[in-house]
C-alpha positions as CSV (number, residue, x, y, z in Angstrom):
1,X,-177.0,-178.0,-97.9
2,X,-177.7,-180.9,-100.3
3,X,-175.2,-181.5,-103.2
4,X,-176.5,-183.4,-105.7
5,X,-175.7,-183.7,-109.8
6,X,-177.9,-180.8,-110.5
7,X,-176.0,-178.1,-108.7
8,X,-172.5,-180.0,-107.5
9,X,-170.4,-177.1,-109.9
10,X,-171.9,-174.3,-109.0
11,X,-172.1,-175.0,-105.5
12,X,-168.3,-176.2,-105.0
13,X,-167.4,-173.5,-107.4
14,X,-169.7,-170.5,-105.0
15,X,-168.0,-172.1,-101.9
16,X,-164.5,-171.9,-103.3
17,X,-164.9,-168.0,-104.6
18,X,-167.4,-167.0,-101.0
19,X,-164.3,-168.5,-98.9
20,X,-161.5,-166.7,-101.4
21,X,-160.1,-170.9,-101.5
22,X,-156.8,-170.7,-103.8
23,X,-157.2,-173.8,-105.6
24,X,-153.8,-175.1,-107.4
25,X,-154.0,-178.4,-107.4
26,X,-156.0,-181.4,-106.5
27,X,-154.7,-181.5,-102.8
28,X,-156.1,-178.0,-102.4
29,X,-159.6,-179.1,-103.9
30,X,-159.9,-182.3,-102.0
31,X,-159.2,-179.4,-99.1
32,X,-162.1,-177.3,-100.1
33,X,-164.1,-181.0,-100.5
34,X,-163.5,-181.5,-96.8
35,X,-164.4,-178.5,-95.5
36,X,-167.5,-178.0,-97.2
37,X,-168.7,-181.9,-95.8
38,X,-167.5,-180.0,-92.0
39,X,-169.7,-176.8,-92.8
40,X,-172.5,-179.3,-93.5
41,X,-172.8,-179.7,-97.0
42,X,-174.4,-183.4,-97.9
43,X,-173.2,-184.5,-100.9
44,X,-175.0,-187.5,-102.1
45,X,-173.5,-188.1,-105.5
46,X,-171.3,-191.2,-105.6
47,X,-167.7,-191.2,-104.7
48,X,-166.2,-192.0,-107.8
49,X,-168.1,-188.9,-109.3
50,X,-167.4,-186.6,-107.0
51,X,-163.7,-187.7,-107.2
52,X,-164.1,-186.7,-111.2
53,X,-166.0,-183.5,-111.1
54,X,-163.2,-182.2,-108.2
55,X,-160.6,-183.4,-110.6
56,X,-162.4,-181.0,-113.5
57,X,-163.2,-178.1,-111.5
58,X,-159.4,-178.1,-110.4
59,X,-158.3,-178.0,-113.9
60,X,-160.8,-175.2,-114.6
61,X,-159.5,-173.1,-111.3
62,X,-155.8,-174.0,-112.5
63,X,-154.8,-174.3,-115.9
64,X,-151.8,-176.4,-115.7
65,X,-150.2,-179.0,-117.3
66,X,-150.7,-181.2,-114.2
67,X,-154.1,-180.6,-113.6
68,X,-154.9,-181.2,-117.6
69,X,-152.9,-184.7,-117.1
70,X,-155.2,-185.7,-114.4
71,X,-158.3,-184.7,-116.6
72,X,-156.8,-186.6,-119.9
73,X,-155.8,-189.7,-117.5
74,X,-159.2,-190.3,-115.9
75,X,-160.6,-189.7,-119.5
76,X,-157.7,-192.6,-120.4
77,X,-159.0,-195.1,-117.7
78,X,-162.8,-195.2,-118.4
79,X,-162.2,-195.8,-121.7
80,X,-160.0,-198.5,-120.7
81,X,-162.8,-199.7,-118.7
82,X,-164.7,-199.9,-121.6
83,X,-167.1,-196.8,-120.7
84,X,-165.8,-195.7,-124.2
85,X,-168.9,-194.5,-126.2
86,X,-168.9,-194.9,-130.4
């Protein structure tokens, strides 16, 4: 299956919930991540990205103060990097 922008969330999202995945923190999503590339999913968004929306979707599937630190801090570093928009 192809993964691109248009359907990256709800396909990582209908692979987590098909395979009952318990997703706690971003170890257990970069898990899932693997497992979908070895059950042939193609994901052709850029690495960066990806790394981003798995870091999201984490904090959506678990609601911590961890997971919401890692959302906030890559929030904190592209603004450092100047993707900061007025």
């Amino acid at each position: 299956m192809i993964v691109d922008l248009n359907n990256c969330h709800e396909t990582i999202l209908s692979y987590i919930e098909d395979k009952e995945i318990i997703i706690e923190t971003y170890e257990h999503m970069k898990n899932a991540y693997a497992d979908m590339i070895l059950n042939h999913y193609y994901f052709i968004i850029e690495r960066d990205l990806i790394s981003d929306i798995l870091v999201d979707l984490t904090y959506i599937l678990s609601q911590n103060n961890i997971n919401r630190g890692r959302v906030i801090g890559n929030i904190d570093m592209e603004e450092d990097d100047g993707y900061q928009s007025d």
